[in-house]
MILUMVEX-131817 format. One record per residue: residue in one letter; x, y, z of N, C-alpha, C, O in turn. Coordinates in steps of 0.1 Angstrom, whole numbers, plus 5000, padded with zeros to 4 digits. Atoms other than C-alpha are relative to their C-alpha. Example, Ala and Ser with C-alpha at 12.3 -4.5 7.8 and 13.67 -1.06 7.14 Angstrom:
BEGIN
a500949885000512349555078500950125000501950125007s499149895000513749895071499250115008499750225009
***
This chain:
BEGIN
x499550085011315945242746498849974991497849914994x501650065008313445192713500649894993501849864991x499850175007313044872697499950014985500449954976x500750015014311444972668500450164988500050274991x500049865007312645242639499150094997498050054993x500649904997311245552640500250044985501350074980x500349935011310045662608499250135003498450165012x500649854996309246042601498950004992498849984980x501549975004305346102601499250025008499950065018x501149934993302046182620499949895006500149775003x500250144991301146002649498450035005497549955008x502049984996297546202658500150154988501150224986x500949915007295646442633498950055001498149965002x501149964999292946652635499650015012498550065012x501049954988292046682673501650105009502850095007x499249954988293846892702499549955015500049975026x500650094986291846682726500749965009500849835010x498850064986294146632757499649845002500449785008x499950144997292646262759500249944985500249824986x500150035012292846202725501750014996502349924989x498449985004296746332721500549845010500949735007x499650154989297346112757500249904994501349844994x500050165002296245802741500949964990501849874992x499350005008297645872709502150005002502949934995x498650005001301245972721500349885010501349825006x499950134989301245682751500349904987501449854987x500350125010300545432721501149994997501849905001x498449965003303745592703501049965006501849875001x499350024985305645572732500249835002501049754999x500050214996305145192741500449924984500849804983x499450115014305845082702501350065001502049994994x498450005005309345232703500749965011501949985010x499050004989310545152737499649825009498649765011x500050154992311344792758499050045013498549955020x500449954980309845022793498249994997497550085001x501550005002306344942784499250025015498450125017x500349954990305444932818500950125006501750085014x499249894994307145262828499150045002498150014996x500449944991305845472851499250104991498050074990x500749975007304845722826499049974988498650064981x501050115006302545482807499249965004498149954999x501450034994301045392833499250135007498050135006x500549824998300145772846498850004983497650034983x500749955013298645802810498949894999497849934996x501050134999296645452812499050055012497750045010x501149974988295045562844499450144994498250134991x500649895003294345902833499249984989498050024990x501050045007292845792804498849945005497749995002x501150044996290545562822499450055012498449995016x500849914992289545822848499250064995498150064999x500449945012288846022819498849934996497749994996x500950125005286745722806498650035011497550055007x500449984991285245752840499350115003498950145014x500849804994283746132839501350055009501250155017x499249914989286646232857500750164992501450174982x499349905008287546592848501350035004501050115013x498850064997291346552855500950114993502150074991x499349915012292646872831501550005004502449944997x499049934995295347002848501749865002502949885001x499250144999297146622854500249954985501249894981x500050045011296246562821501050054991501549974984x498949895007298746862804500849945005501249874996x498850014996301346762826500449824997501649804995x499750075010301146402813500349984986501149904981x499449945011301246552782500950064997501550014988x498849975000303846752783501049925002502049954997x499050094997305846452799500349894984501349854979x499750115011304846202768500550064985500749994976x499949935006305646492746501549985004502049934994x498749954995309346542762500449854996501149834987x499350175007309946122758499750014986500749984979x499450055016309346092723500650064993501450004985x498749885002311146412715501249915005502249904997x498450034993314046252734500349844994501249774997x499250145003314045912715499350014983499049924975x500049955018313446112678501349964994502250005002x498950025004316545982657500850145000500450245006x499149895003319146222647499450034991498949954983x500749895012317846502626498550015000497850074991x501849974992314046492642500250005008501249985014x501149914985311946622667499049944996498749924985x501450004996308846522678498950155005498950215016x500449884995306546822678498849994986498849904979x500849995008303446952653500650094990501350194991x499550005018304246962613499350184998498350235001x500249864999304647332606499150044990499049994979x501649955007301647502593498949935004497849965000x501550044996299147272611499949935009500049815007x500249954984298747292647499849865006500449815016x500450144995297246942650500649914991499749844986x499450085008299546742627500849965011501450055016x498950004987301746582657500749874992500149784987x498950135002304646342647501350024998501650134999x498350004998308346292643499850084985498850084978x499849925011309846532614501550014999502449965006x498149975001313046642603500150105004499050165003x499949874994314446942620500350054985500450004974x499749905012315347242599501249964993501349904983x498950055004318547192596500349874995501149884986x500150125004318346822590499750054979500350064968x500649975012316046922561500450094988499850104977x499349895008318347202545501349924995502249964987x498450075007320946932540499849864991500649794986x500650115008318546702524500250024982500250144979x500849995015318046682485498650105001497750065009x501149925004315546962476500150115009499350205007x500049904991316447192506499350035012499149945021x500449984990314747372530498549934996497650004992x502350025005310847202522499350025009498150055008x501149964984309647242561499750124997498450144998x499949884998310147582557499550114987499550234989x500649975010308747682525498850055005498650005016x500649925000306047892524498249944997497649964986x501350045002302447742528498650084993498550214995x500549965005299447782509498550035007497450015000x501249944989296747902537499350114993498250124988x500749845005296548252528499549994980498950094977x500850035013295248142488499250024999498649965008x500850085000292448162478499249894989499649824980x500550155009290347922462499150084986498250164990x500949935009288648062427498949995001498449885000x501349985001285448192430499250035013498050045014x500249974988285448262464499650105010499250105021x500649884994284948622465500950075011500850205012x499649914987286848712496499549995009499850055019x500749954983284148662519499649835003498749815012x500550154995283848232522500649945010501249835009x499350044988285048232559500049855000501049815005x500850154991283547852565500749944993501449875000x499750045007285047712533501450024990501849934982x498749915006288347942518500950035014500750135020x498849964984291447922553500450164990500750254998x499449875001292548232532498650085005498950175013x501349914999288648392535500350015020500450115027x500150044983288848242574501350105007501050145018x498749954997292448412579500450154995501450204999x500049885001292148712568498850114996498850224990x501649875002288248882569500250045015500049955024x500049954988288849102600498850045004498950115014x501649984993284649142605499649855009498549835015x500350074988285448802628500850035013501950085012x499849934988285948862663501549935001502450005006x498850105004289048562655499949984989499050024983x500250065012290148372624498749865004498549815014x500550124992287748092621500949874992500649794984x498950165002290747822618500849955006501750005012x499050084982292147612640501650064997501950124987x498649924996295847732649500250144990501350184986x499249875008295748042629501050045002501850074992x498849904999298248202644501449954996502450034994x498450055003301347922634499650014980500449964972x501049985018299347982594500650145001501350164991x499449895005300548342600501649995005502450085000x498649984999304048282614500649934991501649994987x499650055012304648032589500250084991501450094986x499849925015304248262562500450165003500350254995x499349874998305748572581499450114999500150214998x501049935001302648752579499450095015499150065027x500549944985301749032603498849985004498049964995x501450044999298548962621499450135002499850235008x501449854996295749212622500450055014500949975022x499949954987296149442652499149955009499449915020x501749994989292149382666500449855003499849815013x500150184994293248972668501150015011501149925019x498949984987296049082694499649895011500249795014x501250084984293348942724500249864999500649785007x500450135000292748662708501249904997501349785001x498550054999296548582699500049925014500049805016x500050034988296648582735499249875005499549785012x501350154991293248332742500849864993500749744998x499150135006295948092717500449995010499949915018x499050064992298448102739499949995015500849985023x501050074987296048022771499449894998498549855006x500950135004294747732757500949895010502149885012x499150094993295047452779500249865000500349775008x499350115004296147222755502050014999502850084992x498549924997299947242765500949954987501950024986x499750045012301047052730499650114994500550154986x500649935010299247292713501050155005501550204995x499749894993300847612734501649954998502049984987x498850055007304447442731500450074986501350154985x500150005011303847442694500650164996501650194990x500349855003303147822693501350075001501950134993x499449974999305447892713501849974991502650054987x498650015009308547722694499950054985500950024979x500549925011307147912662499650125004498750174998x499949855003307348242676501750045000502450124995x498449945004310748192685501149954988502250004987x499750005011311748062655499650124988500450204985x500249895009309948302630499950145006500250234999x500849885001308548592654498950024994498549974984x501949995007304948752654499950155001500250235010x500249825002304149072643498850055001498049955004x501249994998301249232644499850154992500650244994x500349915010299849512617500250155005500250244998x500249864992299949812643501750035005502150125012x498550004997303849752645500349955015501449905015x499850014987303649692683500049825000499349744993x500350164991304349332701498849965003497850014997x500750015000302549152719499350055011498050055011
***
């Protein structure tokens, strides 16, 4: 049961930090709902402060994540989800689904076509550190250097380099399980291709 309306927006930015999401979506979690002491609240309170504690705790940690991930999904209004804002891997908060959003004024806008692959004037082609298009597409790095590349190329329906295949893969081993989620519901939504024609 939530108490409190659920406006669509970001609830953590910028990290993939399994204690860092924890705290963040637990917080979430406890402003929209009467169960403040629920069982999974308190699992995330402790693990946090084990955490606090030097405890290296990974593996308990995902699977509280994944659980505080599955409740606020399940108490998103009609026409959201709880999940990461497409095109950037670490944007996590309530959204409008597709369809919600195709029936809005202005249309599809989740789904539009981001501006990653750009680049920035004067940049040459070669300003990995500072140009996400330089970072996303110079294939002389062993990876892109940018966080979630791979939902930057499914977004924009872009085949990925053949030689990033491996590292596609080290994405979707990461054992941030929000983050691997993510991936995963943006391959099966768009599909991922890869420049040599072959899967993955």
């Amino acid at each position: 049961m939530t108490t409190s309306k659920i406006q669509a927006g970001t609830v953590s930015h910028g990290t993939l930090r399994t204690g860092d999401l924890i705290g963040a979506f637990a917080s979430e979690l406890s402003r929209h709902t009467i169960y403040t002491d629920a069982p999974l609240l308190k699992d995330a309170a402790a693990w946090l402060d084990q955490e606090a504690a030097g405890c290296e705790c990974d593996e308990r940690g995902c699977e509280i994540l994944d659980e505080l991930f599955d409740a606020l999904n399940d108490i998103a209004p009609e026409g959201m989800h709880f999940g990461a804002l497409e095109g950037d891997g670490s944007d996590f908060g309530f959204w409008y689904t597709h369809e919600y959003e195709c029936e809005r004024p202005g249309g599809c806008g989740a789904m539009r076509r981001t501006s990653e692959f750009d680049h920035y004037q004067g940049c040459g082609g070669r300003d990995v550190d500072n140009c996400s298009a330089c970072a996303l597409t110079n294939e002389r790095q062993r990876a892109p250097n940018y966080s979630a590349w791979p939902l930057a190329y499914m977004m924009n329906e872009r085949a990925i380099p053949a030689k990033w295949r491996d590292a596609f893969h080290r994405e979707l081993a990461s054992e941030n399980a929000a983050y691997v989620a993510n991936l995963r519901q943006h391959m099966a939504h768009f599909g991922v291709r890869f420049s040599d024609g072959c899967g993955l």
